[in-house]
Backbone as ProteinMPNN parsed JSONL, in Angstrom:
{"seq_chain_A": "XXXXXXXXXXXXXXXXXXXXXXXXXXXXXXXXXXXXXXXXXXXXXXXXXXXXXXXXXXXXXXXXXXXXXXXXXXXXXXXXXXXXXXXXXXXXXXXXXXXXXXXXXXXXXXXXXXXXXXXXXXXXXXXXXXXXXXXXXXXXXXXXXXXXXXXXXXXXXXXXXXXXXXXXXXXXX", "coords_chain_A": {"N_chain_A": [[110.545, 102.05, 187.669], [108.102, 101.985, 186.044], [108.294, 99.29, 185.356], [107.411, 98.25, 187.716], [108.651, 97.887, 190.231], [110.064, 99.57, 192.802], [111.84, 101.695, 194.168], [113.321, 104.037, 196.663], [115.656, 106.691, 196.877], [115.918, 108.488, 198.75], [114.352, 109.513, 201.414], [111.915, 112.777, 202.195], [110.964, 113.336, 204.422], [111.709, 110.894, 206.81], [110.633, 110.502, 209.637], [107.646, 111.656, 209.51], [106.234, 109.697, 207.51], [106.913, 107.861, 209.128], [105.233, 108.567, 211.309], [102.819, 108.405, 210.174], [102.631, 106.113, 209.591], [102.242, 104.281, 212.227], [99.876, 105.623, 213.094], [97.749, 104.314, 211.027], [97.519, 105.565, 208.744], [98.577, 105.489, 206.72], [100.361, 103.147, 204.48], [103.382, 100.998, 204.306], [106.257, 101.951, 202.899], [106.424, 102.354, 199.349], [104.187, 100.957, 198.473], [102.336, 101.384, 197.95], [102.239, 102.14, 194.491], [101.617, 99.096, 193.641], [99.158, 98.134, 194.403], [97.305, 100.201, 192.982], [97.951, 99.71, 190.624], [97.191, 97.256, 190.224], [94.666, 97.664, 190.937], [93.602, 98.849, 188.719], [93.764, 97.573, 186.681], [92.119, 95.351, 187.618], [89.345, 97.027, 186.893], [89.818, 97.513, 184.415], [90.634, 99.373, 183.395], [92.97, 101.685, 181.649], [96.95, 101.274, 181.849], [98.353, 103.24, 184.685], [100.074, 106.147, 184.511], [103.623, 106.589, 185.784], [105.479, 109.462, 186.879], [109.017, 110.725, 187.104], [112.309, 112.794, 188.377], [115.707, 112.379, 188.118], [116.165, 113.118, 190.572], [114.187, 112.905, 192.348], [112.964, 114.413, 193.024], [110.564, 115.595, 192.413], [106.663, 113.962, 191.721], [105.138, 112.439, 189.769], [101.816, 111.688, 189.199], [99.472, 109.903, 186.563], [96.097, 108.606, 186.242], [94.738, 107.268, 183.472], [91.62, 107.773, 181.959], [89.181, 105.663, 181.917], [88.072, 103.43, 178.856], [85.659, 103.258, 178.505], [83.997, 105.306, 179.512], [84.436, 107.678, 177.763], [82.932, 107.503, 175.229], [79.747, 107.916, 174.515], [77.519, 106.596, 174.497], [74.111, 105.856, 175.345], [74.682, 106.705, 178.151], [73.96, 109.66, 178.704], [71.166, 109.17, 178.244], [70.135, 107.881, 180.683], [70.994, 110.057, 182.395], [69.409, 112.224, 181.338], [66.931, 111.034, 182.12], [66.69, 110.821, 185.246], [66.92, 113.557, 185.239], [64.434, 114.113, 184.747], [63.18, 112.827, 186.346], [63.688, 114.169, 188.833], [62.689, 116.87, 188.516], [60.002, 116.445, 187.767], [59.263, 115.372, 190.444], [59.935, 117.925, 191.869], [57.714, 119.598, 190.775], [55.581, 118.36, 191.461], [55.913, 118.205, 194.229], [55.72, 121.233, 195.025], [52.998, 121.643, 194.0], [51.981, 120.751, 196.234], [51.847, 122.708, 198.165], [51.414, 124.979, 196.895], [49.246, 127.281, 197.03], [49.497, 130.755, 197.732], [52.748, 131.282, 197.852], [55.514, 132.109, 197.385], [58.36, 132.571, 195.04], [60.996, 132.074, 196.527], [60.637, 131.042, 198.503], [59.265, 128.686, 197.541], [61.471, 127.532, 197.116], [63.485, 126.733, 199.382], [60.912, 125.027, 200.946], [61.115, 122.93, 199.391], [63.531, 122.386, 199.366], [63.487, 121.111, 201.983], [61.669, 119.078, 202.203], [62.358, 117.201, 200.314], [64.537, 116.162, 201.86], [63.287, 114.809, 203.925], [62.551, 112.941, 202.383], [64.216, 111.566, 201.766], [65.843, 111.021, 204.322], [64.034, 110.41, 207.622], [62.695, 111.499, 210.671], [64.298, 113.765, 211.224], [65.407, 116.811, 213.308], [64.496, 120.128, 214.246], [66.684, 121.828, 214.089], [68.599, 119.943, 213.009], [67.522, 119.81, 210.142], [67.655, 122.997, 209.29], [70.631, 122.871, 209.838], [71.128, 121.122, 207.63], [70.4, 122.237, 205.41], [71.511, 124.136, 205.24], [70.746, 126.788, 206.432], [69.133, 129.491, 208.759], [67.484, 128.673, 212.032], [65.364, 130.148, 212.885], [64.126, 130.484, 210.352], [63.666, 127.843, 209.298], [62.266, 126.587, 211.294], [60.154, 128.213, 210.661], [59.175, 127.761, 208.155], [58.605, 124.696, 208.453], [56.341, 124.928, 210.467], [54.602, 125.876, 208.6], [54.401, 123.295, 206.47], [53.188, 121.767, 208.092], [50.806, 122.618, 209.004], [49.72, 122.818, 206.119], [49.411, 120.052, 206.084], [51.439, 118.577, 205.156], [53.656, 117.56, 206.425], [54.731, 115.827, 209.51], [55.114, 115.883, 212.885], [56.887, 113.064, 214.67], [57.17, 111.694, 217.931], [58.478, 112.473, 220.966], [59.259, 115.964, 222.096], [61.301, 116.767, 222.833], [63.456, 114.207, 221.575], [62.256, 113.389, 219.332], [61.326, 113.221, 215.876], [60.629, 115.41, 212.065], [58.789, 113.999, 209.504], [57.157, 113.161, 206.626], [54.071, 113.018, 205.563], [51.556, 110.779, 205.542], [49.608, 111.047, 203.27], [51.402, 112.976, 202.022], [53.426, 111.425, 200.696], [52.153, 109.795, 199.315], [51.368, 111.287, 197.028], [53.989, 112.491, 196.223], [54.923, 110.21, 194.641]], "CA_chain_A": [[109.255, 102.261, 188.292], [107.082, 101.184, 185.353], [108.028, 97.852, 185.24], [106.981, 97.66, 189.111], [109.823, 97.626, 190.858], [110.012, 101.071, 193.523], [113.012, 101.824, 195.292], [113.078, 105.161, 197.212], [116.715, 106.619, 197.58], [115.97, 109.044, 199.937], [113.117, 110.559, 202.023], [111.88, 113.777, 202.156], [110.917, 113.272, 206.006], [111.217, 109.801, 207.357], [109.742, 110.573, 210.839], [106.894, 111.951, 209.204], [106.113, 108.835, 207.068], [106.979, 106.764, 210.438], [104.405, 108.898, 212.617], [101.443, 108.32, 209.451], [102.542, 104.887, 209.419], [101.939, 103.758, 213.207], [98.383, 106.15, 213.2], [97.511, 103.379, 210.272], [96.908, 106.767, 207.96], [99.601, 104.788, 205.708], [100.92, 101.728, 204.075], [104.301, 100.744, 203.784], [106.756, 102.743, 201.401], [106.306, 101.687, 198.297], [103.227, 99.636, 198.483], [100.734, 102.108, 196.885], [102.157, 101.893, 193.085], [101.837, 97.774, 193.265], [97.985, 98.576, 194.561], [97.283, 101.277, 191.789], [98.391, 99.186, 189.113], [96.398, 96.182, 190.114], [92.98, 98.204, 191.308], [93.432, 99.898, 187.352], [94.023, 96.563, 185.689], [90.887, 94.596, 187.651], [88.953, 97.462, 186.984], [89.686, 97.128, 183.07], [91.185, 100.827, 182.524], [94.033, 101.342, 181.037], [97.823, 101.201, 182.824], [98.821, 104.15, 185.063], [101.879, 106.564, 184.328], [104.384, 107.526, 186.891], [106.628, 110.325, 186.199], [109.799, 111.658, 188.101], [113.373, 112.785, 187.437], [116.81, 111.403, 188.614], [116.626, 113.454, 191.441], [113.332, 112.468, 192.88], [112.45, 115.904, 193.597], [108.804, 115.033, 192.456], [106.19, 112.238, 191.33], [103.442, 112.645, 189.15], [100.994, 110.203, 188.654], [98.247, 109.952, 185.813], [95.209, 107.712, 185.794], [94.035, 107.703, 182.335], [90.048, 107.648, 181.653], [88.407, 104.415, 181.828], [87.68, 103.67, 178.099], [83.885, 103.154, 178.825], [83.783, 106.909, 179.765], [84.986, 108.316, 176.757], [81.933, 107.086, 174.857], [78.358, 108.855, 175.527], [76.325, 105.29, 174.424], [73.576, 105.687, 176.992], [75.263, 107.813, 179.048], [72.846, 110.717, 178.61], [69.608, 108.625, 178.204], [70.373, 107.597, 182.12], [71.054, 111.356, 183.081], [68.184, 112.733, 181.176], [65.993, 110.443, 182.694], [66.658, 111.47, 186.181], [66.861, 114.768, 185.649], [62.668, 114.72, 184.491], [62.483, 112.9, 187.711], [63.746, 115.395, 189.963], [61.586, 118.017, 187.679], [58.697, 115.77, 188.222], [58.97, 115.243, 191.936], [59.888, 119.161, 192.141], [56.456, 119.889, 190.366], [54.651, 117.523, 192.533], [56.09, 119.388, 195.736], [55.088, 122.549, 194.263], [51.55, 121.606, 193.633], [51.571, 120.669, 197.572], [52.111, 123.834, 198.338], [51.255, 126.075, 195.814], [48.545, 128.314, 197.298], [50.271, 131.898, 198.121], [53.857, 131.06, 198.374], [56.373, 132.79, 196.866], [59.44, 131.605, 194.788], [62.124, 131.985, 197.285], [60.104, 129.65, 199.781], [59.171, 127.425, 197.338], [62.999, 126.41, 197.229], [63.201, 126.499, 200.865], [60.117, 124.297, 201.465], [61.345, 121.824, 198.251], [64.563, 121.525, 200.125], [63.127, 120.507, 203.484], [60.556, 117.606, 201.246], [63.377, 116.476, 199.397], [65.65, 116.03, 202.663], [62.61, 114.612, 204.244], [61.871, 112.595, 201.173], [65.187, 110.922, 201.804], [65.863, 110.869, 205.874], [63.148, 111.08, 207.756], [63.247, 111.668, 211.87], [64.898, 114.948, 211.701], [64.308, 117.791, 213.748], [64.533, 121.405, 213.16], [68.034, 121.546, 213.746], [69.452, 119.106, 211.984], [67.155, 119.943, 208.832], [68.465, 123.813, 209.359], [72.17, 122.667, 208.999], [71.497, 120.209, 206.228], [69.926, 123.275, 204.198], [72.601, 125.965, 205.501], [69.799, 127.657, 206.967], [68.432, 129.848, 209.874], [67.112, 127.763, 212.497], [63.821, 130.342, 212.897], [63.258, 130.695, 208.487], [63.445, 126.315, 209.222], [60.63, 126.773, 212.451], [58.495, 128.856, 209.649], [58.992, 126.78, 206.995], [58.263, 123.935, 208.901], [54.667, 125.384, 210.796], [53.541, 126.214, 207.041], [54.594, 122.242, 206.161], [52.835, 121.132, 208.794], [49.981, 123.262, 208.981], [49.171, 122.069, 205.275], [49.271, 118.484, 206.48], [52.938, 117.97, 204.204], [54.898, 116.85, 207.465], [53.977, 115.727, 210.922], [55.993, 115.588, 214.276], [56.705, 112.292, 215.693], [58.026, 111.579, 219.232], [58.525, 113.755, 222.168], [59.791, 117.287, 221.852], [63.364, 116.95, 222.304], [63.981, 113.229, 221.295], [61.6, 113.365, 218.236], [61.429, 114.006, 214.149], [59.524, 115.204, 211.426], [57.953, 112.688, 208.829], [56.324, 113.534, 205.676], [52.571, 112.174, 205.907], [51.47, 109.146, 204.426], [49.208, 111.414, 202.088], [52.709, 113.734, 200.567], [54.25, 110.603, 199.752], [51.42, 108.999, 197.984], [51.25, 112.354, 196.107], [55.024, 112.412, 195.587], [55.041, 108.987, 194.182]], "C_chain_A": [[108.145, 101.723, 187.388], [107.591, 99.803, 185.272], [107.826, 97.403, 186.959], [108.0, 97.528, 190.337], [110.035, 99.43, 191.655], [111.121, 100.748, 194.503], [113.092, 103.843, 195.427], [114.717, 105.232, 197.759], [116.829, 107.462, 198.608], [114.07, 109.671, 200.496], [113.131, 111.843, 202.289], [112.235, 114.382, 203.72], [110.242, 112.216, 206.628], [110.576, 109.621, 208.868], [108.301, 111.085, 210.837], [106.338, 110.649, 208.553], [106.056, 107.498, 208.452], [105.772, 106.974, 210.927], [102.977, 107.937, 211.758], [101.568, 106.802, 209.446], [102.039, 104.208, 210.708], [100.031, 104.417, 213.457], [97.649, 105.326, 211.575], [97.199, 104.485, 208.85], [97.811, 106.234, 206.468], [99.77, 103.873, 205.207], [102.419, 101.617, 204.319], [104.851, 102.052, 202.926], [106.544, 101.556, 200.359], [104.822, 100.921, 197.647], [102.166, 100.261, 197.633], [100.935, 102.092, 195.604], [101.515, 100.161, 192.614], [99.824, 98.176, 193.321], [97.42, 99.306, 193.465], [97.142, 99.962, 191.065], [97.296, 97.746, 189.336], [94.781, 96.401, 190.173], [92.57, 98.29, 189.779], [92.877, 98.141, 186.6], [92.704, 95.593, 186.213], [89.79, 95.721, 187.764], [88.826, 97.8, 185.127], [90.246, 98.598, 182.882], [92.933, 100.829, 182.093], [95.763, 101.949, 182.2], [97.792, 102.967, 183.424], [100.272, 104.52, 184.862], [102.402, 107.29, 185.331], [105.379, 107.95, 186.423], [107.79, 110.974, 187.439], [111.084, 111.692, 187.455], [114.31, 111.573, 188.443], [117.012, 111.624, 189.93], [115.126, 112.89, 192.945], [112.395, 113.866, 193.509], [110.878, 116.377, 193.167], [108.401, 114.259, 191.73], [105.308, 112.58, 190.619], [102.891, 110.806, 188.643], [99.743, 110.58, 187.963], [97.764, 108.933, 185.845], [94.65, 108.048, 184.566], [92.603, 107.229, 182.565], [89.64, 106.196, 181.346], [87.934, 104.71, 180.09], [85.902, 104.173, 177.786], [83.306, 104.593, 179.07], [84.193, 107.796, 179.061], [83.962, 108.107, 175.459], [80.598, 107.473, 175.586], [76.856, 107.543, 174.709], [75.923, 104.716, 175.651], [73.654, 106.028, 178.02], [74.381, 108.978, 179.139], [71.306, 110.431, 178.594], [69.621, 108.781, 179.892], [70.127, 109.11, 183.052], [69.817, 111.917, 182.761], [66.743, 112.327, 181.982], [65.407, 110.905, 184.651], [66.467, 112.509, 186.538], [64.79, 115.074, 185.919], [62.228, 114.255, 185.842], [62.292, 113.713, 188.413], [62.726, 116.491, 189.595], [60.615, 117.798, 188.371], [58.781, 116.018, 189.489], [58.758, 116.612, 192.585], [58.338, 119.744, 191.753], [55.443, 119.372, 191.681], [54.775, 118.116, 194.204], [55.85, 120.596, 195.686], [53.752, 122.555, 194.249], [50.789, 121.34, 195.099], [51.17, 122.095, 198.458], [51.614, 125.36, 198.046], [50.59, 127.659, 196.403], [49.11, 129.579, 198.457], [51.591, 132.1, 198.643], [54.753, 130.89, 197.371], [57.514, 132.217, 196.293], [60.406, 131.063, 195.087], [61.683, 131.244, 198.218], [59.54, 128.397, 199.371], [60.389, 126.631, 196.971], [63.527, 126.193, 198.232], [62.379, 124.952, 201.148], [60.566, 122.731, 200.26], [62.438, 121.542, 199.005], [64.109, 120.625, 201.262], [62.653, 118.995, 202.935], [61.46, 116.808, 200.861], [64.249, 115.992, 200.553], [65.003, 114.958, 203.562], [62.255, 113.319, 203.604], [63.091, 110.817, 201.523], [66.121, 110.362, 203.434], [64.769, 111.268, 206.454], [63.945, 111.091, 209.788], [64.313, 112.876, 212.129], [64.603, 116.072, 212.447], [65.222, 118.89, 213.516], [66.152, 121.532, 212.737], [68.951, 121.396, 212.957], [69.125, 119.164, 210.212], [67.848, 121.493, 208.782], [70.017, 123.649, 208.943], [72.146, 121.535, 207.67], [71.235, 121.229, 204.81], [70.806, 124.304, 204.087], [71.207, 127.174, 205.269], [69.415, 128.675, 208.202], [67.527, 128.76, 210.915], [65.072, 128.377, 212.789], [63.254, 130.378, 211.489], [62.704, 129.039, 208.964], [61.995, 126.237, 209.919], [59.837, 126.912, 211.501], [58.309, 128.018, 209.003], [58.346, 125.666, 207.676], [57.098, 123.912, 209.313], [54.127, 125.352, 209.241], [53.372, 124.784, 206.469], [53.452, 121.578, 206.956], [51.056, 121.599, 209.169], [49.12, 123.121, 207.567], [49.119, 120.818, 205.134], [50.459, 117.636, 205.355], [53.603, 116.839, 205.207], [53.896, 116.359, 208.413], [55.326, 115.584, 211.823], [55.779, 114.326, 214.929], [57.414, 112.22, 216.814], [57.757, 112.851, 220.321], [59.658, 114.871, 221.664], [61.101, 117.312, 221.364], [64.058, 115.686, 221.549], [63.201, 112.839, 219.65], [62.198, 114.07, 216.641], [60.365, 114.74, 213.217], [59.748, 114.083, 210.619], [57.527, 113.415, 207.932], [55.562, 112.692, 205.972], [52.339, 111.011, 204.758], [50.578, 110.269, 202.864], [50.587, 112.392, 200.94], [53.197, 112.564, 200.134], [53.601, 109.968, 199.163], [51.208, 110.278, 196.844], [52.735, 112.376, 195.319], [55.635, 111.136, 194.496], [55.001, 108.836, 192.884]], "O_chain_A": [[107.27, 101.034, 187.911], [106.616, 99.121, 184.956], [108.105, 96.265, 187.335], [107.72, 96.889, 191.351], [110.135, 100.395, 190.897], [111.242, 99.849, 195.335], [112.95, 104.663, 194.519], [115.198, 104.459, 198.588], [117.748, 107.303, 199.41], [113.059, 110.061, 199.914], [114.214, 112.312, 202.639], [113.041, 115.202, 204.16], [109.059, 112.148, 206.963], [110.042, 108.551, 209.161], [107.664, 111.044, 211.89], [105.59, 110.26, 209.451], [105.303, 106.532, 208.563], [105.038, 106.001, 211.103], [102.287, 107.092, 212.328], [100.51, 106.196, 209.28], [101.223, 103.343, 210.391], [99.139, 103.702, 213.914], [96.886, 106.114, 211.016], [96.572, 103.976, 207.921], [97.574, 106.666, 205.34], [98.81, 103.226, 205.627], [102.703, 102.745, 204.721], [104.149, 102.927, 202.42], [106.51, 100.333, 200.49], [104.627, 100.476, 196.516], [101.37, 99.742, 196.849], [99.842, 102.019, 195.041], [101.039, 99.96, 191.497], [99.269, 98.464, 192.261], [96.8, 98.445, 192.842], [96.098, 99.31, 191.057], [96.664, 97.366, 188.351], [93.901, 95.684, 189.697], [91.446, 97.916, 189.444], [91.773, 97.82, 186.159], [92.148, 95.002, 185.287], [89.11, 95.545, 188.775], [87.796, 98.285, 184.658], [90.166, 98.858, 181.682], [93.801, 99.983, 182.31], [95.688, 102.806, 183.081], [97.292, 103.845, 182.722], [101.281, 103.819, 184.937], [101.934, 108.34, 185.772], [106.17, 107.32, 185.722], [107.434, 111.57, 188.456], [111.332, 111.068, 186.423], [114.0, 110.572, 189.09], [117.707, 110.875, 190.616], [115.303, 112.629, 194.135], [111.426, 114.011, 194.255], [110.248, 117.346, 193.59], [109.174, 113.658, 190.984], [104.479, 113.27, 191.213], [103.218, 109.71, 188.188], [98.966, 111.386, 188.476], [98.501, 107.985, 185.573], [94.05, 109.12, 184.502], [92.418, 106.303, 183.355], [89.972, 105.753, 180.247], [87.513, 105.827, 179.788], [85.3, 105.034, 177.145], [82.144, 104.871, 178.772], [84.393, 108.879, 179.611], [84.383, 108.742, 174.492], [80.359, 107.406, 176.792], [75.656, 107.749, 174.525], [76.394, 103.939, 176.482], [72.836, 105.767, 178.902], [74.099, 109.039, 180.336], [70.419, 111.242, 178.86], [69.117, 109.798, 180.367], [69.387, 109.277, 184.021], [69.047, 112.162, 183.69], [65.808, 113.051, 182.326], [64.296, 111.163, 185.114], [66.023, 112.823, 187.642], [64.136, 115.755, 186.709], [61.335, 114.794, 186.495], [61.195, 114.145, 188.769], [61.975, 116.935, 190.464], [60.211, 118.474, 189.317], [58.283, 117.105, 189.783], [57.919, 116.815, 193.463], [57.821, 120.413, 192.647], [54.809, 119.987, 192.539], [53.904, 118.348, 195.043], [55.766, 121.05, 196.827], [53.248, 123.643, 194.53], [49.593, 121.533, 195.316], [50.247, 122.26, 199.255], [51.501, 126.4, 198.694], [51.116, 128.768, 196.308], [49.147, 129.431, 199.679], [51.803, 132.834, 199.608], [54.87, 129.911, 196.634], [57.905, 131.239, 196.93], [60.906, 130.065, 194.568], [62.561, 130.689, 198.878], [59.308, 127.403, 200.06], [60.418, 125.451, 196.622], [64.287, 125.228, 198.141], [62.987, 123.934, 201.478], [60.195, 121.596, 200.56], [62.466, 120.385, 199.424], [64.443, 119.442, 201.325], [63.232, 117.952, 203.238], [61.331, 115.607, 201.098], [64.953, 115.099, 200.08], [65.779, 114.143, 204.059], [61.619, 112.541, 204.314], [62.844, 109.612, 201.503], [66.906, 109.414, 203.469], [64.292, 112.341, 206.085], [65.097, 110.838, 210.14], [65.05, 112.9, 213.115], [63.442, 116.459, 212.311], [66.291, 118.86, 212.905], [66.702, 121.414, 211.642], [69.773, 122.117, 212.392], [69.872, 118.821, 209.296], [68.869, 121.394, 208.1], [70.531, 124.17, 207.953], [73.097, 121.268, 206.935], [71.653, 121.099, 203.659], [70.916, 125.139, 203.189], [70.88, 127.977, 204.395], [69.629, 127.814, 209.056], [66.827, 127.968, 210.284], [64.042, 127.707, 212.863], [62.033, 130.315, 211.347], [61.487, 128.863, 209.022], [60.924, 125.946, 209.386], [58.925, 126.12, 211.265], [57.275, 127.36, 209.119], [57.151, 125.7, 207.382], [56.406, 123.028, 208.808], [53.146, 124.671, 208.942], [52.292, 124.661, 205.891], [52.765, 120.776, 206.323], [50.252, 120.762, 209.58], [47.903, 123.269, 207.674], [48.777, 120.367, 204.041], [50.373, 116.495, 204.901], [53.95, 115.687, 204.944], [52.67, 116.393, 208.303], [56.41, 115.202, 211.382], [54.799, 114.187, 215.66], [58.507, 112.779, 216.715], [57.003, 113.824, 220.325], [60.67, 114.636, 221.004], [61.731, 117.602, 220.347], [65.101, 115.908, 220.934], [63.722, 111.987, 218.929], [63.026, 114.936, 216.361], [59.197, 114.681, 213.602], [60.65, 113.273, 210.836], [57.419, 114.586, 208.295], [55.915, 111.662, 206.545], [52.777, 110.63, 203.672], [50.954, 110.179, 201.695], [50.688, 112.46, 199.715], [53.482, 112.614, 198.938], [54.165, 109.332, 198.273], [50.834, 109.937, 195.722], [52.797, 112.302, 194.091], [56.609, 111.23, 193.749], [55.106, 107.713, 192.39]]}, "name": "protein", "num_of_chains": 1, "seq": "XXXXXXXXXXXXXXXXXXXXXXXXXXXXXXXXXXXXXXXXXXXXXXXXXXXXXXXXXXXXXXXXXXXXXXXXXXXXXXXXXXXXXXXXXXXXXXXXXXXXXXXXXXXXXXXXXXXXXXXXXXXXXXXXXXXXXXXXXXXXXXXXXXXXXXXXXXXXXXXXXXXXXXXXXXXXX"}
């Protein structure tokens, strides 16, 4: 098996392997170690090990760690950097907001901005299940968004989204 070469002396359950093979959910037997080994090798990490006994009675397979990821040169500048974004942007949605509104709704109303920030055309709905929310806390949240000129409603009722306003995103910017 490490030198590439896979022969399978028995199956566990070849009508099972048949069915995944015609619903395309499959390859071939065999075909996924040759794959592996070539993805690893034009991908620069180092070989993969496959382990089993004589009996075949199981397979293990290890990908070892890309060297490049075992080394933290620059690796943390990158992360740090992002993180002050998100900070930042979180501040900046905070400061939209700010006047009499509590800490548990200002992570509420930061989710919605941020979801907003990144899809826009959603309606309550769909922002409700993206938050794992209530669909009437979303309504509130949303009137209070909108009512400080954060969001706006475009479209007709049922076929429509919100929008963050041209003024939150020159603020979020």
């Amino acid at each position: 098996m490490q030198k590439g070469i896979i022969r399978n002396k028995r199956y566990r359950n070849r009508r099972i392997g048949d069915f995944l093979k015609e619903l395309n959910m499959t390859e071939g037997r065999g075909t996924g170690i040759p794959i592996i080994r070539r993805e690893m090798a034009k991908n620069g990490s180092p070989e993969p090990r496959f382990e089993t006994d004589e009996n075949y009675s199981y397979f293990i397979t290890t990908l070892p760690v890309h060297p490049a990821f075992l080394s933290d040169d620059g690796v943390n500048e990158g992360v740090n950097e992002g993180v002050k974004t998100i900070e930042n942007q979180y501040d900046k949605i905070l400061a939209l907001i700010r006047e009499g509104v509590n800490e548990g709704v200002n992570e509420n109303i930061y989710d919605i901005i941020n979801i907003l920030t990144n899809v826009a055309d959603l309606n309550a709905i769909e922002i409700a299940a993206r938050t794992k929310r209530g669909l009437s806390t979303m309504e509130r949240y949303l009137r209070l968004l909108r009512k400080k000129g954060i969001i706006e409603f475009r479209g007709a009722p049922k076929t429509g989204g919100y929008h963050l306003t041209e003024t939150a995103r020159e603020k979020l910017k």
